[in-house]
N, C-alpha and C positions, 0 to 999 in steps of 0.2 A: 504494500500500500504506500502509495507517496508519503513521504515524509511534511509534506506542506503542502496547501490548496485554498485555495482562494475561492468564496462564495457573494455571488450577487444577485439579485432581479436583474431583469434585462428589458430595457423599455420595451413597451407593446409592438413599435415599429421595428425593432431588431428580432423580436418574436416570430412574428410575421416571417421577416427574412429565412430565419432558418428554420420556420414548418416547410418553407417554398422548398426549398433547397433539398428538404429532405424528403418532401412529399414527391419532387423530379424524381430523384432517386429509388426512392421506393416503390413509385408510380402508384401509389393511394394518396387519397385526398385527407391529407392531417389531420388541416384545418377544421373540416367535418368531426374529425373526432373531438377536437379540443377544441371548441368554441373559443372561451376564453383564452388568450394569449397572455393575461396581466399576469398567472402566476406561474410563469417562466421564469427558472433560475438554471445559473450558468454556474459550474463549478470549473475552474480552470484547475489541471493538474498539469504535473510531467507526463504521464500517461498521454491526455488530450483532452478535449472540454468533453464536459461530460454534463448534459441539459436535462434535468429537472420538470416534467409537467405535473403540477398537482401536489407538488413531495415525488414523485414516483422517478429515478431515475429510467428516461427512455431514451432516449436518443444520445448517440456520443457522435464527436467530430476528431481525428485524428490527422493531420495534414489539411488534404483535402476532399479526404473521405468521409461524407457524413454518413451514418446506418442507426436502425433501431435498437436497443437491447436485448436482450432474451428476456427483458424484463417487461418488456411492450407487448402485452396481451392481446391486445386490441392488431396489431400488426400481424404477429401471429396468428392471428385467427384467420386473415385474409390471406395471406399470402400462399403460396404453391408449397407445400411439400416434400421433401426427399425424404423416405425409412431407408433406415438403415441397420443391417446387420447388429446383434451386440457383438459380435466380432468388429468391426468395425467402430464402436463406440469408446474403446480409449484410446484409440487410434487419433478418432476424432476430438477429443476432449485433450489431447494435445498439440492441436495444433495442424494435424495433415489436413493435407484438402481430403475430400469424398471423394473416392475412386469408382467404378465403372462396377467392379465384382464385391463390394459390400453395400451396394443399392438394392434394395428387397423389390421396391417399386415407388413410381410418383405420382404424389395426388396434388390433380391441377396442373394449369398449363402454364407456361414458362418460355420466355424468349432468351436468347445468349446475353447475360450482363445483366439480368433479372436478381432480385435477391430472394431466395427460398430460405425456409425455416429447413433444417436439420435435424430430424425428429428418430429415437429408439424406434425398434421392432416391438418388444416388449410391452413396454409404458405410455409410448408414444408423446414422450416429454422434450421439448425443443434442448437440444444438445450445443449448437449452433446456428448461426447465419452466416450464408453464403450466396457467394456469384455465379451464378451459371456460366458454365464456360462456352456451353450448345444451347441450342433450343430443345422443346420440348422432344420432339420428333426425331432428331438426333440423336439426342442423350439417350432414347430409348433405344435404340440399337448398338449403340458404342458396349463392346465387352470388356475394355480395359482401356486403362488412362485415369487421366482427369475429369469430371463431370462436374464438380462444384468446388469454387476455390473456396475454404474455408477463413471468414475475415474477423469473426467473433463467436468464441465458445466457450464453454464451460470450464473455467479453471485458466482462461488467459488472464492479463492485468486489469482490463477495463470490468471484466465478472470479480476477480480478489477483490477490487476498492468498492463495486456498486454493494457487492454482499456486505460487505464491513459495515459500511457507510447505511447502510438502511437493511438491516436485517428483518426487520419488520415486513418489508414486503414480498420478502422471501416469502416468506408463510403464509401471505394469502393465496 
């Protein structure tokens, strides 16, 4: 967990800015989810900023990568799918991208550059977020390779500091 961080609101116009940003990105409408924009907070780490709706950390910004958190429920719910193997899930939970022969199957369509949830066989508990590397129709035929670059998971830095930082919402 960083050693030091810096928390603020962030005007409603800067708000705005980066639901946009991340709503491109995600290609879901945020904004819709979060009405309000006033109670947007920005926590700046080493890590990367790491955005605040409600109390809930959901959205981080890393360079110039912005993506949801595995904390973003709501995101989750819409987005496309990849299962995967429990073979494949410590795999995944450090860091490899998803490979081609621990994909069980995918639910929901998906274009290359798409961000999918990364979901157990099992439990069917989001593990990760990731990039699509193919499209939908692609990825379904590809037997080995690459199929989803893995950008945020279970046990990277941005999951150690949000769990710390709000254990609370771990739980619901």
């Amino acid at each position: 967990m960083p050693k030091k961080y810096r928390r603020h609101f962030l005007k409603a116009k800067d708000a705005k800015i980066i639901l946009n940003k991340a709503s491109k990105r995600s290609k879901i409408e945020l904004e819709k989810i979060f009405i309000t924009k006033s109670g947007m907070e920005l926590i700046e780490t080493d890590i990367g900023e790491i955005f605040l709706l409600n109390g809930k950390p959901l959205l981080v910004e890393i360079g110039e990568n912005i993506f949801p958190t595995l904390l973003f429920r709501e995101f989750l719910a819409l987005v496309p799918k990849v299962v995967v193997d429990m073979g494949a899930v410590p795999h995944v939970c450090n860091g490899a991208d998803v490979m081609a022969p621990g994909i069980i199957r995918f639910e929901g369509e998906f274009g290359k550059g798409d961000l999918v949830s990364v979901v157990d066989e099992k439990y069917g508990k989001p593990i990760a977020i990731g990039e699509t590397v193919h499209d939908a129709d692609a990825a379904k035929k590809i037997t080995q390779g690459i199929v989803v670059k893995n950008i945020h998971f279970v046990g990277d830095d941005v999951w150690n500091f949000i769990k710390k930082f709000d254990d609370k919402t771990m739980d619901k």
